[in-house]
C-alpha positions in Angstrom: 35.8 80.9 119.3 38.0 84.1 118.7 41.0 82.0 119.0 39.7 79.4 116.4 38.5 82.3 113.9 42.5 83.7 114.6 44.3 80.8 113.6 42.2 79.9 110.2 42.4 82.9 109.2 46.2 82.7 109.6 46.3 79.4 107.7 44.5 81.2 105.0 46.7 84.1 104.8 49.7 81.4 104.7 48.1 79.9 101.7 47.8 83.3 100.3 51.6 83.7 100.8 52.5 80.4 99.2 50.6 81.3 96.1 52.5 84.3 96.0 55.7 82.9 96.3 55.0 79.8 94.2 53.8 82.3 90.7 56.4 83.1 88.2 59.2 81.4 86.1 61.9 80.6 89.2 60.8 77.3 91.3 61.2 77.4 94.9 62.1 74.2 96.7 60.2 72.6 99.8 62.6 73.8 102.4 62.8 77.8 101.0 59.0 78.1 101.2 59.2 76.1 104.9 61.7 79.0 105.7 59.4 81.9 104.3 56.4 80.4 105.9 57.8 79.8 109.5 56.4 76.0 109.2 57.5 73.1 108.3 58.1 70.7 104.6 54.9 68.4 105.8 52.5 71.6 105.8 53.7 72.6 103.0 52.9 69.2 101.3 49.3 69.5 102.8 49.0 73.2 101.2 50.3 71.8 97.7 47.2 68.9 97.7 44.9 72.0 98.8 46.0 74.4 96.4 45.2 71.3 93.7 42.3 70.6 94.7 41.6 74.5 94.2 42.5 73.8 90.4 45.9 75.0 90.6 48.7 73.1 88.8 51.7 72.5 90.6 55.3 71.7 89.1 58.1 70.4 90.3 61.3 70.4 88.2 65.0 69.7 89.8 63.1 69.7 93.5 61.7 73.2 92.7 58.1 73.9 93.0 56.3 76.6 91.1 52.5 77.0 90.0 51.9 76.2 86.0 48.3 78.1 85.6 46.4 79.0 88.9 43.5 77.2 87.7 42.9 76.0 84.3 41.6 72.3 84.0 42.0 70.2 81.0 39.2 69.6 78.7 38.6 66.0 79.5 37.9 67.0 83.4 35.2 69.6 82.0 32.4 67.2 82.2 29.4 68.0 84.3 30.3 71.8 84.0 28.9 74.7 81.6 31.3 77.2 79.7 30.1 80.8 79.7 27.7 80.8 77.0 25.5 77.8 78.7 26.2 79.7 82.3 24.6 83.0 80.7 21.8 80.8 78.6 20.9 79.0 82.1 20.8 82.6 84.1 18.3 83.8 81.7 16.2 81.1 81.5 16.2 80.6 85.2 15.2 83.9 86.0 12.2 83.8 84.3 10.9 81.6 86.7 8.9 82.6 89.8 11.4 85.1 92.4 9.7 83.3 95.5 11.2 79.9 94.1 14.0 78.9 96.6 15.3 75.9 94.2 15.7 78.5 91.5 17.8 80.2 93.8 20.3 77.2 94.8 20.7 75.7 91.2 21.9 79.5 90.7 24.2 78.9 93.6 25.6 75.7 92.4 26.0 77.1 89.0 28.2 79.6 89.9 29.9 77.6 92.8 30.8 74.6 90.0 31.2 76.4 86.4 32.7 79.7 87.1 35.2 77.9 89.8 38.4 79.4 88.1 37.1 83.3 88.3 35.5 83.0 91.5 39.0 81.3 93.1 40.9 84.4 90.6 38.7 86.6 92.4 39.3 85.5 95.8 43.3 86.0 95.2 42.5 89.0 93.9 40.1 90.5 96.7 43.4 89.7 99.4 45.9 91.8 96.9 43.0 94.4 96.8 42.7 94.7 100.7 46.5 95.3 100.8 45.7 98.4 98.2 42.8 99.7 100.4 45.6 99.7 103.2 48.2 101.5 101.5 46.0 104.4 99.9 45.0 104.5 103.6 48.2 105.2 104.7 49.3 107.3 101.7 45.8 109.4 103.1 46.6 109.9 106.4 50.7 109.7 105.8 51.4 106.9 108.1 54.5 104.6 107.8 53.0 100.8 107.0 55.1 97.7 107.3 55.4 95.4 104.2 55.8 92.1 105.8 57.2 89.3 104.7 57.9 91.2 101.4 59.8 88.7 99.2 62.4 90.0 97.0 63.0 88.0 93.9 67.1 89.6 93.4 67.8 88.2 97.0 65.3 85.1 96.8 64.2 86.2 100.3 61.6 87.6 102.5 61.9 89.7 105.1 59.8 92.5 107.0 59.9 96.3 105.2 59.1 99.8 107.1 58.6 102.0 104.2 56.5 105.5 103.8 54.2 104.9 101.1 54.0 107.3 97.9 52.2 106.4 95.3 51.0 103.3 93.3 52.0 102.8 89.7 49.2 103.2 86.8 48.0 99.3 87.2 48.0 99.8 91.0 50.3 96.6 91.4 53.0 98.0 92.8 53.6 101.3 95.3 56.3 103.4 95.5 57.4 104.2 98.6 60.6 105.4 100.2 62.2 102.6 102.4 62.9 103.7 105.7 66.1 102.0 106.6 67.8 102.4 103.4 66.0 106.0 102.9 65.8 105.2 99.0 62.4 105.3 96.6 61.8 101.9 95.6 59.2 100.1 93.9 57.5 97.3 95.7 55.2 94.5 93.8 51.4 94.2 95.5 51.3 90.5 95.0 55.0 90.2 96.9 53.2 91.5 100.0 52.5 89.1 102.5 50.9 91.2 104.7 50.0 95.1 105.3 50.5 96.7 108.7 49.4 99.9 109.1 51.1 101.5 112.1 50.3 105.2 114.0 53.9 106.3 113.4 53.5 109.4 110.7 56.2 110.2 108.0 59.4 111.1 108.9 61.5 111.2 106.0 58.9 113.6 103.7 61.5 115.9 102.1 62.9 112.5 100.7 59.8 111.3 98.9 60.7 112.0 94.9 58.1 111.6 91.9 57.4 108.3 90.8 59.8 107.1 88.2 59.0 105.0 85.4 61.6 102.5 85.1 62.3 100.3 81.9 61.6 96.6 82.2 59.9 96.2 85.5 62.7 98.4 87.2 63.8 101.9 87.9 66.3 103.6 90.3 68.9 106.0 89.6 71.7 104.5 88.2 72.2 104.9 84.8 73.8 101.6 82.5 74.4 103.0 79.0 73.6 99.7 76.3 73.5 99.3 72.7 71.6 96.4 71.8 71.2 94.6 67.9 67.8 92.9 67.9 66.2 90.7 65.6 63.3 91.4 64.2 61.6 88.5 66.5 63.3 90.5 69.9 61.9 93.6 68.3 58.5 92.8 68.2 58.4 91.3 71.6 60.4 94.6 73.2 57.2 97.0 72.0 54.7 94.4 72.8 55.9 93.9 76.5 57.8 97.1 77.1 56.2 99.7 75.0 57.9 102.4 77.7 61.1 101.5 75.7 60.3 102.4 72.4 61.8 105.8 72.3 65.2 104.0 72.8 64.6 102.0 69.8 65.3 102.7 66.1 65.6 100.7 62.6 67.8 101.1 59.7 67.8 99.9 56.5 63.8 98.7 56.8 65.5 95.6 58.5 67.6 96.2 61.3 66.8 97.1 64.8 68.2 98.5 67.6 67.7 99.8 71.0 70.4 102.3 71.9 70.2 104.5 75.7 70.4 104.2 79.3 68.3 102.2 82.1 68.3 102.3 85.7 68.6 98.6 86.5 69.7 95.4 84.9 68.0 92.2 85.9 64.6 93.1 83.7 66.7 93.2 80.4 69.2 90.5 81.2 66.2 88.3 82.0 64.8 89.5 78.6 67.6 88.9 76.7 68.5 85.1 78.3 64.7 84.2 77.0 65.9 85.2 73.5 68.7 83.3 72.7 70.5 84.4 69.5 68.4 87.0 69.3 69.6 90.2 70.3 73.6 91.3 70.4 75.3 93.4 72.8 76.8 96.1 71.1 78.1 98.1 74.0 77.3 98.1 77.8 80.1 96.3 79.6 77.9 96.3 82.7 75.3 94.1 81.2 77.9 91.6 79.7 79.5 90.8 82.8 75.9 90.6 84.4 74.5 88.6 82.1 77.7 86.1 82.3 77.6 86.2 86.3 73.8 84.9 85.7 74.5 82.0 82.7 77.6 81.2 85.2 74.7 80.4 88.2 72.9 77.9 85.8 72.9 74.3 87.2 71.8 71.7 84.2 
């Protein structure tokens, strides 16, 4: 029975994994996620219909997989289910019935179970990214090292096993800082890029090399320093404070109409990406480093 109750809940934590790796903009085909998952293309087919029939919505473009929405349904499958206003109308009315009444009880049940399907699966992904939290402030507590396994790493589109000495977690708590043993650097690490915590006896080593936890600009930081000068529209603008408000200090306007961001960050993929989803829309002023990155990147593009 112990056996049984070890390999489900494997599978589950597979799934978990798949999910992980399937979120975001860049697909992954069949064959990559067979790799990270140590199984093989017809699993992963079998783990697709079951992650559909969970709501999510798969897509594939140019043999590359990726999840659309993890569960939103369209409007013409909503039959036969209540939005939240009827849920909350039906709760109250329900409960005024009799406590002892065991039916009352299961239409509750099924209520929940069928209407509220896309929090309760949102919670459930949730809940796994929240146990690897619980580990890690563990660890942090008692200054253990941990093992990030699996950890994928979206610059080298690979996964692979992490001893690190854990620091700190950011101010969302979905990422922690942590120095990485082999490397002996601070990095950031993403929660959800986790495929499993293991928490290990061994007790920090490399303490004196633990630094403060450094806010990087667009998703990154490290200590490297690229200098760039950047002309943005007013369009770019808007969308720099809404979803990097860190990098406002680096920006300024002249002449009412013209915007700029002007300064040094510690890493380049979060900006190049930002600027390649604005086409025409921002102009590099200055910052050789970024131009020949941001070339190197277009130059990968298969159309």
């Amino acid at each position: 029975m112990a056996s049984s109750n070890t390999i489900e809940q494997q599978k589950i934590l597979r799934v978990f994994k798949l999910i992980n790796l399937l979120r975001g903009n860049m697909g992954k085909p069949v064959h990559r996620l067979a790799e990270f998952l140590q199984t093989d293309p017809r699993t992963i087919y079998r783990y697709f219909k079951l992650l559909e029939a969970l709501g999510f919505e798969i897509e594939k473009k140019h043999s590359k997989f990726r999840i659309i929405d993890r569960v939103e349904s369209p409007i013409e499958y909503a039959y036969g289910t209540f939005n939240e206003e009827e849920i909350e109308l039906m709760n109250e009315l329900i409960q005024k019935s009799s406590k002892k009444n065991l039916l009352k009880d299961s239409i509750l049940q099924k209520i929940n179970i069928r209407s509220d399907f896309r929090h309760s699966v949102n919670q459930l992904f949730n809940a796994n990214l929240g146990i690897f939290v619980d580990q890690l402030s563990r660890a942090i507590k008692d200054k253990n090292q941990v093992i990030l396994s699996e950890y994928y790493s979206l610059s080298s589109d690979s996964t692979m096993d992490r001893l690190v000495e854990p620091v700190a977690f950011n101010k969302n708590f979905d990422s922690i800082y942590a120095l990485e043993v082999e490397s002996k650097e601070m990095k950031m690490f993403k929660i959800e890029r986790i495929g499993e915590v293991l928490l290990t006896s061994k007790p920090f080593k490399f303490q004196s090399l633990h630094q403060p936890l450094e806010q990087g600009l667009f998703g990154f930081s490290g200590k490297n320093q690229f200098y760039v000068h950047l002309k943005l529209s007013k369009k770019a603008y808007q969308l720099m404070m809404e979803e990097y408000p860190d990098a406002k200090p680096l920006t300024y306007i002249k002449n009412r109409n013209q915007y700029f961001f002007e300064g040094k960050i510690p890493q380049l993929p979060g900006l190049a990406r930002f600027i390649l989803g604005l086409p025409g829309e921002i102009k590099i002023l200055e910052g050789e480093e970024l131009k020949d990155y941001l070339n190197e990147q277009i130059g990968k593009g298969r159309f």
